[in-house]
C-alpha positions as a Markdown table, in Angstrom:
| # | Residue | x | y | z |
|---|---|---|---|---|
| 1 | Unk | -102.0 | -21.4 | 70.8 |
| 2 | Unk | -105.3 | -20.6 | 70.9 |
| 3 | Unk | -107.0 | -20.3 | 67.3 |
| 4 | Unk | -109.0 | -16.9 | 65.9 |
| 5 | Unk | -112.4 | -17.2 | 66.2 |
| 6 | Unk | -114.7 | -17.6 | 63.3 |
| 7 | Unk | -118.2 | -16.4 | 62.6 |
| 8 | Unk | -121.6 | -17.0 | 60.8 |
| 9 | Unk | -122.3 | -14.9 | 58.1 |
| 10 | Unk | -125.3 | -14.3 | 56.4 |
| 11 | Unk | -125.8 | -12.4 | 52.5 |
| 12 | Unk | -129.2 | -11.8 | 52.0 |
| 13 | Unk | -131.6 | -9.0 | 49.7 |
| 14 | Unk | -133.1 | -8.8 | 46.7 |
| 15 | Unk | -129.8 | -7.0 | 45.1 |
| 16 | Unk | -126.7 | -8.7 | 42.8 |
| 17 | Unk | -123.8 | -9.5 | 45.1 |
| 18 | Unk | -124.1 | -12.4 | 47.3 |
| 19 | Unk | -122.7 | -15.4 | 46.0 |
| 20 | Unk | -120.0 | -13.2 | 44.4 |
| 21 | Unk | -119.1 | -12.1 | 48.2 |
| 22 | Unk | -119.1 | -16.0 | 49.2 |
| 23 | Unk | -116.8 | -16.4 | 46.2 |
| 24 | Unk | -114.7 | -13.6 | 47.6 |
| 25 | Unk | -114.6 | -14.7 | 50.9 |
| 26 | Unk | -113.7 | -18.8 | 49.2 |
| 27 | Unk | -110.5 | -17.0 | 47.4 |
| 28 | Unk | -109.5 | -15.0 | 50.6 |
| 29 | Unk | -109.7 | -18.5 | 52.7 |
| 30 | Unk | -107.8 | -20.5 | 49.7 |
| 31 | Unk | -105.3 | -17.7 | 49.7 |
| 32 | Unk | -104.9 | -18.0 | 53.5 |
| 33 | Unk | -104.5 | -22.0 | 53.3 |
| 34 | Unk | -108.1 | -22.5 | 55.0 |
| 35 | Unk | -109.5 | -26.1 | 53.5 |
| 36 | Unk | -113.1 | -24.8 | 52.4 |
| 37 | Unk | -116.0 | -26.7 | 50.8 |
| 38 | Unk | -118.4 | -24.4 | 48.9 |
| 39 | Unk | -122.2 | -26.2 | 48.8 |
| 40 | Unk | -124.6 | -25.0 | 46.4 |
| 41 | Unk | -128.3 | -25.3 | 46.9 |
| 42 | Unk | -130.7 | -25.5 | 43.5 |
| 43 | Unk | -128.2 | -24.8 | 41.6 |
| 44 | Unk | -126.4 | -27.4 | 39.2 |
| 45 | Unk | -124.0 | -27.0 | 36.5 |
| 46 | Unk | -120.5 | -25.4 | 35.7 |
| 47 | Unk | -120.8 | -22.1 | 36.0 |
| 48 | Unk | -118.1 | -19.7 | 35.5 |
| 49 | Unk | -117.4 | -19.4 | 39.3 |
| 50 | Unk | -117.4 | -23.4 | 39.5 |
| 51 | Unk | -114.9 | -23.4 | 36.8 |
| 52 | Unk | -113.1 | -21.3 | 38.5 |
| 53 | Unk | -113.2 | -22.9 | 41.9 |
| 54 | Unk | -111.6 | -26.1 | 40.4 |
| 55 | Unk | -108.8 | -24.3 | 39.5 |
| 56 | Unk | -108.1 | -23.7 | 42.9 |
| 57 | Unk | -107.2 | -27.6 | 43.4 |
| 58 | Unk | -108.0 | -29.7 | 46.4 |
| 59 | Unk | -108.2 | -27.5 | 49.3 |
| 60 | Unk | -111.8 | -26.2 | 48.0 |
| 61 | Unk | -114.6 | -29.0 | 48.1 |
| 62 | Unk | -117.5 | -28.1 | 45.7 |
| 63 | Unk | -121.0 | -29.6 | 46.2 |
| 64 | Unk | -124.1 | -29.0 | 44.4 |
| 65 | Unk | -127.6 | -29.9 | 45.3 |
| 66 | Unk | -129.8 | -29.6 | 43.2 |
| 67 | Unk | -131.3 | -29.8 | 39.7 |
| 68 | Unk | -130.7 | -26.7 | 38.7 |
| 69 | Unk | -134.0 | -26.9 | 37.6 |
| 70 | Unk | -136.5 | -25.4 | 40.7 |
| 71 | Unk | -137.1 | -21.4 | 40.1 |
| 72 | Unk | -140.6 | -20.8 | 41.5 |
| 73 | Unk | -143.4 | -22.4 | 42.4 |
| 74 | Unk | -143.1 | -25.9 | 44.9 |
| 75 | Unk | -140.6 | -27.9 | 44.7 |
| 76 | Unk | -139.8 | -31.7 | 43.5 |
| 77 | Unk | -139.9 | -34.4 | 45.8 |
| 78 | Unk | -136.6 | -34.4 | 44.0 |
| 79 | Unk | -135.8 | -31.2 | 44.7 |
| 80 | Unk | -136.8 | -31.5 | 48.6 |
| 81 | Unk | -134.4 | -35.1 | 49.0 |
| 82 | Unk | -131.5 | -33.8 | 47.3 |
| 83 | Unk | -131.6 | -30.4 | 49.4 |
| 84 | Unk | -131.5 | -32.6 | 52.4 |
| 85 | Unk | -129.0 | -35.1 | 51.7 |
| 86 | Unk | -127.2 | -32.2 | 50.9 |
| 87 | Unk | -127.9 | -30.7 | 54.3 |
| 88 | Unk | -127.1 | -34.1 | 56.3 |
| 89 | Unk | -123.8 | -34.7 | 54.3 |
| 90 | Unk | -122.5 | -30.9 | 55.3 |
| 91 | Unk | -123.9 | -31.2 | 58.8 |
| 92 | Unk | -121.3 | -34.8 | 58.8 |
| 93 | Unk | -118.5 | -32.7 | 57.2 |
| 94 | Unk | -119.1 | -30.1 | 59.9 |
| 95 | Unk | -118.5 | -32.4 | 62.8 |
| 96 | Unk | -115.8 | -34.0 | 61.5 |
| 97 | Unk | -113.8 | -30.8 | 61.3 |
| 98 | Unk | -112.8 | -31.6 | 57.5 |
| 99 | Unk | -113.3 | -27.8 | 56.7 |
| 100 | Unk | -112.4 | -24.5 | 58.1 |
| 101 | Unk | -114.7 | -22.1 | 55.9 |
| 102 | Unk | -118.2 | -24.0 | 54.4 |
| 103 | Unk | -120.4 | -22.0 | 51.9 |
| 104 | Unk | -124.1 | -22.7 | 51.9 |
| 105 | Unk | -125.1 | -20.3 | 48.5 |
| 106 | Unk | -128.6 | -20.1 | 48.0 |
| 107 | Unk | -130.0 | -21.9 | 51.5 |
| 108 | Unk | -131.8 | -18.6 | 52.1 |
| 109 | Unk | -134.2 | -19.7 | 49.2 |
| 110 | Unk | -134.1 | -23.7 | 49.8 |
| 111 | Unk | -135.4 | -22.8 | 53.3 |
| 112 | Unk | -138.2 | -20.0 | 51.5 |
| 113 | Unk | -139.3 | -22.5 | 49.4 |
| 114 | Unk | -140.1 | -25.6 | 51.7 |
| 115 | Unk | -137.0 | -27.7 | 50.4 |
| 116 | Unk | -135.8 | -27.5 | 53.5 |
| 117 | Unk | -136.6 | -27.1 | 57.0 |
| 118 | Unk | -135.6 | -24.0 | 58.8 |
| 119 | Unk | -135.4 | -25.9 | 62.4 |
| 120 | Unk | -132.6 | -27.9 | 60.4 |
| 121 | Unk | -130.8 | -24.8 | 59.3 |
| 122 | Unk | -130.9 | -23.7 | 63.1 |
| 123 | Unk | -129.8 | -26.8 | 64.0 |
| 124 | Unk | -127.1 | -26.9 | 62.0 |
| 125 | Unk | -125.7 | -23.3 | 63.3 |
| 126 | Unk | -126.1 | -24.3 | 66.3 |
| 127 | Unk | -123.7 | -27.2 | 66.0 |
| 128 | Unk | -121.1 | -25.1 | 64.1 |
| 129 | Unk | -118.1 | -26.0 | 65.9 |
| 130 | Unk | -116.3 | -22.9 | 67.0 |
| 131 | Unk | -113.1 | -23.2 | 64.5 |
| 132 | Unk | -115.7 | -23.3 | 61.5 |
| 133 | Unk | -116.7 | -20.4 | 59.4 |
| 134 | Unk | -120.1 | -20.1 | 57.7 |
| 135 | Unk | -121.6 | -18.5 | 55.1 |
| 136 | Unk | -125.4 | -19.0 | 54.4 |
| 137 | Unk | -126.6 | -17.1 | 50.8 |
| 138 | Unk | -130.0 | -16.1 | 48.9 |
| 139 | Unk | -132.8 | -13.9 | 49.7 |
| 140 | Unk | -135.4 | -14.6 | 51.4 |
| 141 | Unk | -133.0 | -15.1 | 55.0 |
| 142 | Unk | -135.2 | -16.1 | 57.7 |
| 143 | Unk | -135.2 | -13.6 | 60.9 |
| 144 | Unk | -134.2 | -16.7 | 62.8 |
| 145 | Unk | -130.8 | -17.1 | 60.5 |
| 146 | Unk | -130.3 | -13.8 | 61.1 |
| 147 | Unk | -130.8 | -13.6 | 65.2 |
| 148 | Unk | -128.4 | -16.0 | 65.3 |
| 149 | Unk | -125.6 | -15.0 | 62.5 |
| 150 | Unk | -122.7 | -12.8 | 63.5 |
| 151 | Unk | -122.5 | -10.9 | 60.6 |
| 152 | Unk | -125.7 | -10.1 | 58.5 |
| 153 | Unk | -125.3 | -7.8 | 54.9 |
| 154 | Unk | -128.3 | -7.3 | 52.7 |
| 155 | Unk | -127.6 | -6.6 | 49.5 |
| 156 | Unk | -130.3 | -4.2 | 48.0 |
| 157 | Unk | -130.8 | -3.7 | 44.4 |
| 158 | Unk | -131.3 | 0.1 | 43.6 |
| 159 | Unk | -131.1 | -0.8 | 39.7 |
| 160 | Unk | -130.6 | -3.8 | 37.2 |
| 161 | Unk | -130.0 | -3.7 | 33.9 |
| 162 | Unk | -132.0 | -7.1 | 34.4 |
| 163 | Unk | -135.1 | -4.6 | 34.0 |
| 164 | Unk | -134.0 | -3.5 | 30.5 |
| 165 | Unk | -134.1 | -7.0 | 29.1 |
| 166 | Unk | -130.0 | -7.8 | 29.7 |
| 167 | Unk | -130.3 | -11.6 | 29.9 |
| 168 | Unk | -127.4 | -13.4 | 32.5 |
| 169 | Unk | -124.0 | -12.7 | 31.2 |
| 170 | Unk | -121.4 | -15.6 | 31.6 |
| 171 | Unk | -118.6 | -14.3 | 33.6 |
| 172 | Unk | -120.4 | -11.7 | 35.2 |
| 173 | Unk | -124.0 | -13.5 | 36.6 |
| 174 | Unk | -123.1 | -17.1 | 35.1 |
């Protein structure tokens, strides 16, 4: 029997929404018995949707890389070799068929920022084996990602309470 195909999606724009749809899509995959590893870039730390993620038990994989640290400006050497290891170990995961659905949340804005290179991003989509899904976050996606994604949604913000001063609410954007 021949398996469904999967896809590349991409969640991109300046608006609140993206990681949550990756979180959606993690819960949907669990649900369905899919083996997923969810890889954070930049971020690092347990956030309410990592505490909840390792409630799900050990079919979903969490990975972060980063310090948690990196907002604006350049990077850390730091910063820059723990993107990359992070890219080389999924890439190895990836191959080795240890996951059905991987999450890459905030790529978009490792690749902006110079942590890591975008031929490397390509490269890694176009080594996706054919059973794997993939889902690439953050603003800032490159036109390239998005030739070569299946599935592209940008997220725009029309208003943020962000604007009035509302700092980061845990359970809701932490």
């Amino acid at each position: 029997m021949q398996k469904e195909a999967r896809y590349i999606h991409v969640y991109t724009g300046d608006g609140k929404g993206k990681t949550t749809a990756a979180l959606g899509l993690t819960l949907r995959a669990d649900g369905a018995g899919w083996r997923v590893l969810f890889a954070q870039f930049l971020k690092h730390g347990e956030f309410s949707e990592i505490k909840a993620l390792k409630k799900l038990g050990e079919q979903v994989t969490i990975r972060q890389y980063g310090s948690g640290r990196f907002l604006k400006g350049r990077p850390s050497e730091k910063e820059k070799e723990m993107a990359l290891a992070g890219l080389s170990e999924i890439m190895q995961v990836m191959e080795e068929g240890k996951y059905d659905l991987i999450v890459l949340d905030e790529i978009n804005v490792a690749v902006h920022f110079g942590l890591i290179p975008l031929k490397s991003v390509m490269s890694l989509l176009e080594k996706r084996p054919q059973d794997v899904e993939l889902i690439l976050t953050g603003r800032w996606a490159s036109k390239e990602i998005m030739e070569r994604a299946d599935l592209v949604t940008e997220v725009r913000m029309i208003k943020h309470y962000f604007s009035k001063g509302v700092p980061a609410r845990e359970g809701i954007e932490k």
